[in-house]
C-alpha positions in Angstrom: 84.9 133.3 112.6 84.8 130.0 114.0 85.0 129.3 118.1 85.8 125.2 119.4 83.7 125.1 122.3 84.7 121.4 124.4 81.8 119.6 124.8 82.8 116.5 127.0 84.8 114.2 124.3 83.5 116.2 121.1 84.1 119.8 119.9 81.2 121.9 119.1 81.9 124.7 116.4 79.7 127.8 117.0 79.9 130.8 113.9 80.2 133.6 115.1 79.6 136.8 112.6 81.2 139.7 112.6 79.2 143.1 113.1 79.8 143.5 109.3 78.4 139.8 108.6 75.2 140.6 110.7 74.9 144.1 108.5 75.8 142.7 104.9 73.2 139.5 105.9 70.6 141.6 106.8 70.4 144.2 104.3 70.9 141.0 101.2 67.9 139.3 103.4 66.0 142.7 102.9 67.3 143.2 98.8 66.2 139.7 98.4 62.6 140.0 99.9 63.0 137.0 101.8 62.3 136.6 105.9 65.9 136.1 107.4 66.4 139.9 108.3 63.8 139.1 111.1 65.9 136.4 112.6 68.9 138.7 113.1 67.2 141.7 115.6 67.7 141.0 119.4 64.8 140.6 121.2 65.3 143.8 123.1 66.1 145.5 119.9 65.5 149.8 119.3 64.9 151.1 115.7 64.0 154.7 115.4 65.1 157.4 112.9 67.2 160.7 114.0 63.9 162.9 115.6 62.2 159.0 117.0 58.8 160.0 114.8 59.7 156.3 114.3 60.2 154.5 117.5 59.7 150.7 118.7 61.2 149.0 121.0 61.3 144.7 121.0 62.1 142.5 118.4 58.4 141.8 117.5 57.7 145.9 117.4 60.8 146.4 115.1 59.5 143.4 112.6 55.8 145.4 112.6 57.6 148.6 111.8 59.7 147.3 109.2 57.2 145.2 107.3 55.3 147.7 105.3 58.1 149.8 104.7 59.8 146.9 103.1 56.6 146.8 100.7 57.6 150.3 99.2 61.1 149.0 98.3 62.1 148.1 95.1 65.7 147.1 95.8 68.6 148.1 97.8 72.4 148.7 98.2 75.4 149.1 100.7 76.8 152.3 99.2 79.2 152.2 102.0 80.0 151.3 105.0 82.2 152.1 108.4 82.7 149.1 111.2 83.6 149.9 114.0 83.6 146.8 116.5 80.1 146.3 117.6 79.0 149.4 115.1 78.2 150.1 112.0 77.5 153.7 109.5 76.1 152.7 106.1 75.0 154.5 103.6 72.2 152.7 102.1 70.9 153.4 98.4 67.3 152.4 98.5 65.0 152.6 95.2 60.9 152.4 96.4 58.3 152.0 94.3 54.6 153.8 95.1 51.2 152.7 94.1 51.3 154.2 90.9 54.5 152.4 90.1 56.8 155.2 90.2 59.9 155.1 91.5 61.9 156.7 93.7 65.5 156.8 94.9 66.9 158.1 98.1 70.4 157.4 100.0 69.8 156.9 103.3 72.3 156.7 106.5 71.8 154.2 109.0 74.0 153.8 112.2 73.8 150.4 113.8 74.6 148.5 116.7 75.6 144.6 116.6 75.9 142.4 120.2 76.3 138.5 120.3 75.1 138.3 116.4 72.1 140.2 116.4 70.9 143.8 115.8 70.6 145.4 119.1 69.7 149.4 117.6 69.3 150.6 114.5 68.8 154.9 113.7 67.8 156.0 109.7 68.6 159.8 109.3 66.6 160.1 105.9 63.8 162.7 104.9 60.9 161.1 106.2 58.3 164.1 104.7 59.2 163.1 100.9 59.5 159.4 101.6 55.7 159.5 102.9 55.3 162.1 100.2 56.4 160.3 97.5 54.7 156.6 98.5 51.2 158.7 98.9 51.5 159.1 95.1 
């Protein structure tokens, strides 16, 4: 969606994404192993996962937690998803590969919350024992 802010004589068009933009963007950023997932988390943002083994709080703490896990992951798909206005459900299909090049693949759900175009909390419900498991070869 497009917003015509009036700026003295001129317009100024700001894009704003929808909360399914900001979760399709982020998760093709991630697929594609480039660095434009980082620009969409809030600076205040939460990740954790259901029980919070996994926990940081801050856009710089969620971009430290996220980096090495991102190593182990080979690709990735939106299975499915629910929006919800600011929130999202998806069903994410990740395959990860370990040291030994084996690979792995795991559905994992991840609930979401989108304000002003960013991520503002993110919570993974996936088994955690056979991901670690798995990338300990």
């Amino acid at each position: 969606m497009q917003v015509k802010l009036p700026i003295g004589k001129e317009d100024l068009e700001v894009k704003i994404m929808s909360t399914q933009e900001v979760i399709k963007s982020y998760y093709e950023s991630q697929n594609h192993k480039d660095e434009k997932w980082k620009d969409l988390w809030a600076n205040d943002a939460v990740f954790s996962d259901a029980s919070q083994t996994l926990l940081a709080k801050g856009k710089e703490a969620v971009i430290q937690s996220f980096t090495p896990f991102l190593k182990g992951v080979d690709a990735l798909k939106i299975s499915q998803m629910i929006v919800d206005d600011g929130k999202a459900c998806s069903i994410i299909s990740y395959i990860y590969v370990n040291p030994k090049g084996e690979k792995m693949h795991q559905d994992v759900a991840e609930v979401a919350e989108v304000k002003n175009d960013k991520l503002a909390k993110l919570t993974i419900y996936f088994d955690l024992t056979a991901y670690r498991r798995f990338m300990q070869g």
